[in-house]
N, C-alpha and C positions, 0 to 999 in steps of 0.2 A: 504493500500500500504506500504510494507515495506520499508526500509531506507537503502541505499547501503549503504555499510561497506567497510572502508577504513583502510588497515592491515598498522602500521608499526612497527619494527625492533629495538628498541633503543637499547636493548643487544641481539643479534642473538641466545645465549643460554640463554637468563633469563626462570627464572623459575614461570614468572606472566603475566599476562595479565590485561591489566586495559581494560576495555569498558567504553568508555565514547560517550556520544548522544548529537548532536545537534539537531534545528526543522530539517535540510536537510540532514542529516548522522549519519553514529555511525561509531565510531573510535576502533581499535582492536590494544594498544599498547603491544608488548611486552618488559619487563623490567625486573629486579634483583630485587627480595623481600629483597637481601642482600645488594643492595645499597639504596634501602629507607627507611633501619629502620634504615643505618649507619646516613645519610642524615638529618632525617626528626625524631620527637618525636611522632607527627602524626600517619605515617607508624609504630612507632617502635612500638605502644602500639596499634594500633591494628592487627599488628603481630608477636609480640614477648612477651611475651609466648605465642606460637602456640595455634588456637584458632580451631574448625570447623564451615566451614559456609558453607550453601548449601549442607549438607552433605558429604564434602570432605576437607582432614585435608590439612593446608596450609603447616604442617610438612614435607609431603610427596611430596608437589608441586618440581615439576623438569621440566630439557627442556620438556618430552615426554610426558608429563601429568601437563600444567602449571594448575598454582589454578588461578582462574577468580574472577574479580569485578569489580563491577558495580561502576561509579564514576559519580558525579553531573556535568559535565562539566561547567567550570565558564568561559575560552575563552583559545581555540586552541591552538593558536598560543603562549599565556603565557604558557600553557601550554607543550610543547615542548620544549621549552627552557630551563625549570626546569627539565627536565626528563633530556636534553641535559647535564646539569650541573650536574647532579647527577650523571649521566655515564661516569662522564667525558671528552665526548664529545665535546673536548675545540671548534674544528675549524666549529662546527654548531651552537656557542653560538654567536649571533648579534654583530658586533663593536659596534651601534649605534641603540640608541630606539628611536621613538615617543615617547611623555610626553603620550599620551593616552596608549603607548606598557607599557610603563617604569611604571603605573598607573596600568595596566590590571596584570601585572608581580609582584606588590605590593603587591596587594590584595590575589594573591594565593599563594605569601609568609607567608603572615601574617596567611592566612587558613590553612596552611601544615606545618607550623613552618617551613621555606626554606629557612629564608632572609641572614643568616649566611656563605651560600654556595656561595654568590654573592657578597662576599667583593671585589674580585679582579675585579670586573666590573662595581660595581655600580660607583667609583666615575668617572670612565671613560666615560660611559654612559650621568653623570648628569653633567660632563663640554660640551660634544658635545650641549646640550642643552639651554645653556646662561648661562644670568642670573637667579638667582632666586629669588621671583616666577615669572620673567619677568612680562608677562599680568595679567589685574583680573582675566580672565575667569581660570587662572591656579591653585588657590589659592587652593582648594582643592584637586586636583591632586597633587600638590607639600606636602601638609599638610601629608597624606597622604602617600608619596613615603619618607616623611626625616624622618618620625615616625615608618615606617617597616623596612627601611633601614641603622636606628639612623643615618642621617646625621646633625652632629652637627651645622655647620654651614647654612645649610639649614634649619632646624628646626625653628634656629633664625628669617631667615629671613624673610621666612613667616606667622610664627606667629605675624612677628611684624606689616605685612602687615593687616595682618585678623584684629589685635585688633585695627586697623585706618580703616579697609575700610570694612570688611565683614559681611553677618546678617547671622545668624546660629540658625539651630534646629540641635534636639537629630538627631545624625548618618546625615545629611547632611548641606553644604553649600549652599548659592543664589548663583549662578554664570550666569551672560548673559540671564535671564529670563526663566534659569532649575535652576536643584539641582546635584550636584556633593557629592554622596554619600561616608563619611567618617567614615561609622560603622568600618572599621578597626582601626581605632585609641578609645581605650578606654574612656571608662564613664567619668573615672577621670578623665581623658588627657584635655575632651571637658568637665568639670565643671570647673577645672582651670583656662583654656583659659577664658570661660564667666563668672567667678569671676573677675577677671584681666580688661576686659573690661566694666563690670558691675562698679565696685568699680570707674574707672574714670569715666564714662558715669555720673556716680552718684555725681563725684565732678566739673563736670564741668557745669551740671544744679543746682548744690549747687550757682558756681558764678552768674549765670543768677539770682538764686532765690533771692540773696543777693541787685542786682538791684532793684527789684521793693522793698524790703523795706527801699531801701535809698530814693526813691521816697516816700514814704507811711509817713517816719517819716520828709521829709521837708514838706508835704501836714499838717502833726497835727501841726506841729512847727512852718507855715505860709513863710519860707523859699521857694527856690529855689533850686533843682538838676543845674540849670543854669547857670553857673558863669561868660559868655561869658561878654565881654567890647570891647568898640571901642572907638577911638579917635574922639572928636570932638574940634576940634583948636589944642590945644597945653594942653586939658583937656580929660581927660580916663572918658569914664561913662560907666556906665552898662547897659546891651543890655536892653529897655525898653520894650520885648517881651519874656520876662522870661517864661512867663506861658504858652504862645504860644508853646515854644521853651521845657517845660518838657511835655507839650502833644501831642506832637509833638513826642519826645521822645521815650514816655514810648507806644504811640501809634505804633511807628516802633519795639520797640521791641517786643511788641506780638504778632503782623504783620509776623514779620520775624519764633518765634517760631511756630506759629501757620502755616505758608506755609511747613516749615521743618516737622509738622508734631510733634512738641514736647510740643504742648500747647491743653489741660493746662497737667501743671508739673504733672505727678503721679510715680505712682511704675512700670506702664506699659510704661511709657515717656523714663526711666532709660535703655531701654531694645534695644533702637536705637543703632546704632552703632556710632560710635565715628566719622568718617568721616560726616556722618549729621550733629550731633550737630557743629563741627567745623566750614561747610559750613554756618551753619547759625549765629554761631559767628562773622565768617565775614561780610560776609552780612550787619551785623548792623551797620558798619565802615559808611557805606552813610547815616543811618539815624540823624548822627551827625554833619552832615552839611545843617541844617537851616540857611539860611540868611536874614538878615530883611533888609531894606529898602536900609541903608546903608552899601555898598560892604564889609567896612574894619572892620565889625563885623562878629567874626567866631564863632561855635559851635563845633570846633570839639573836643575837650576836655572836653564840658560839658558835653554830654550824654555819654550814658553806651557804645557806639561803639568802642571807642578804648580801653578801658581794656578789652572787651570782647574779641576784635583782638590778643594782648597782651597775652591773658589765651591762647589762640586758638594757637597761635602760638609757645609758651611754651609746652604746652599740646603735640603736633604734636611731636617736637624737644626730648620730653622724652622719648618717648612711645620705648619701649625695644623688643624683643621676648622672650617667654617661652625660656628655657635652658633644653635641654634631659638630663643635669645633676640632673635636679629637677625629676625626671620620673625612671632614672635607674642608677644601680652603673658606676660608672667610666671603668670596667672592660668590661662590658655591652654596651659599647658605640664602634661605630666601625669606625667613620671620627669623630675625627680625631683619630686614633685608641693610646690605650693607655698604656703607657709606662712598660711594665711590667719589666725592669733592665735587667742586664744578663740573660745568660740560664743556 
């Protein structure tokens, strides 16, 4: 059964035709071979120098005899909008996207080298839209949309969000129990990012691991991690359930790594994302409140739970975004766009 064909018009005399297929249609665009090789590097180089394909030279394409090609369709509706924008076609180009439209519109920038033509709309588009990356579930959409459309300040922000809260493989993010695929954004882009995150992940089970050997050497030394004291009269003694009170301890802290998921410590532990290990650095804040018989004896000082709090809280407070200055020249950047002097 064949696929209705649905014709339109973008240049009334271009000299091309794009066909492009969905599973329920095939699309018959007409367009100017001379606005997408102005537009796109894409277009330019695989139509300029005139090439022949299909036996018919795209030299000679004109309105009465356009030259035809076959295109992958990656989605419709982005794609219209890019055609819209190359024909100049201001008053059919959207005021306002969906983060899915604005996402879908990314991705066939990035494929057709197009992102360029959309300076005067992107930042307009991505204020209708919030904040950014507003929700988790946005975090690769947004990643995404500020890396094809160098949004500076975007860029920041959600990077900064990924390297506290996201798990990532090659080409996609976790997001709401899918994957939000970010092959558009480069190799290096995404070894950076999870260097970045690797490197802390790495120091902040450095602090954890630093606990058990403060444990380890009061265990050779006959000491106490314990240091708690209570008043008894108008005399301080020290908490007579010390040993109690480090295995107690040193039992909550394993307790906690091992629920999170981070115990025991390896090279595969390091690879959690940073929002985990935090979670469970807090976490540990309660296992430092043992109490023994008597009320006005506290522990919260002696175990590892509030420095672990302390790192966790520090850690969180520092944590930066990538900078699209570290990725491409100054010139190259287009929000905030940059200063070139007089003309």
């Amino acid at each position: 059964m064949s696929l209705p064909i649905h014709e339109a018009e973008i240049d009334p005399r271009g000299d091309f035709i794009l066909r492009v297929s969905s599973e329920n249609a095939e699309y018959h665009l007409r367009v100017s071979s001379k606005a997408l090789c102005l537009a796109s590097s894409f277009f330019r180089d695989m139509l300029d120098p005139p090439t022949v394909r299909g036996g018919q030279a795209i030299q000679s394409a004109s309105f009465e005899s356009p030259f035809k090609m076959d295109l992958k369709l990656d989605n419709y509706q982005a794609l219209l909008i890019v055609l819209h924008a190359v024909h100049h076609r201001v008053r059919k180009i959207p005021k306002s996207l969906t983060l899915d439209e604005f996402y879908q519109l990314a991705i066939l920038c990035n494929k057709y080298d197009l992102a360029e033509i959309f300076v005067s709309w992107v930042e307009v588009w991505k204020s209708k839209l919030g904040k950014v990356p507003g929700e988790k579930m946005a975090y690769g959409k947004w990643f995404v949309i500020a890396w094809v459309f160098r949004l500076s300040e975007a860029f920041e922000a959600v990077t900064r969000e990924m390297i506290y809260d996201a798990s990532l493989s090659s080409g996609f993010v976790a997001e709401g129990g899918g994957r939000v695929e970010i092959g558009s954004v480069p190799d290096w882009v995404f070894e950076s990012f999870r260097d970045v995150q690797q490197r802390m992940a790495s120091h902040l089970l450095e602090v954890a691991a630093t606990e058990f050997v403060r444990f380890k050497s009061c265990l050779e030394t006959g000491s106490n991690v314990c240091e708690s004291s209570y008043m008894f009269g108008v005399v301080r003694k020290p908490c007579p359930n010390r040993n109690a009170c480090d295995a107690n301890a040193l039992g909550g802290l394993v307790r906690c790594l091992f629920v999170a998921g981070l115990w025991p410590i390896t090279l595969e532990t390091t690879m959690s994302n940073i929002r985990t290990i935090l979670l469970a650095f807090t976490s540990m804040g309660e296992i430092s409140r043992y109490l023994t018989q008597d009320s006005s004896a506290t522990h919260e000082l002696c175990g590892p739970g509030q420095r672990l709090q302390t790192e966790a809280q520090a850690v969180r407070s520092a944590i930066t975004g990538l900078s699209l200055s570290d990725f491409y020249r100054p010139d190259e950047i287009f929000f905030p766009i940059a200063d070139e002097g007089p003309a």
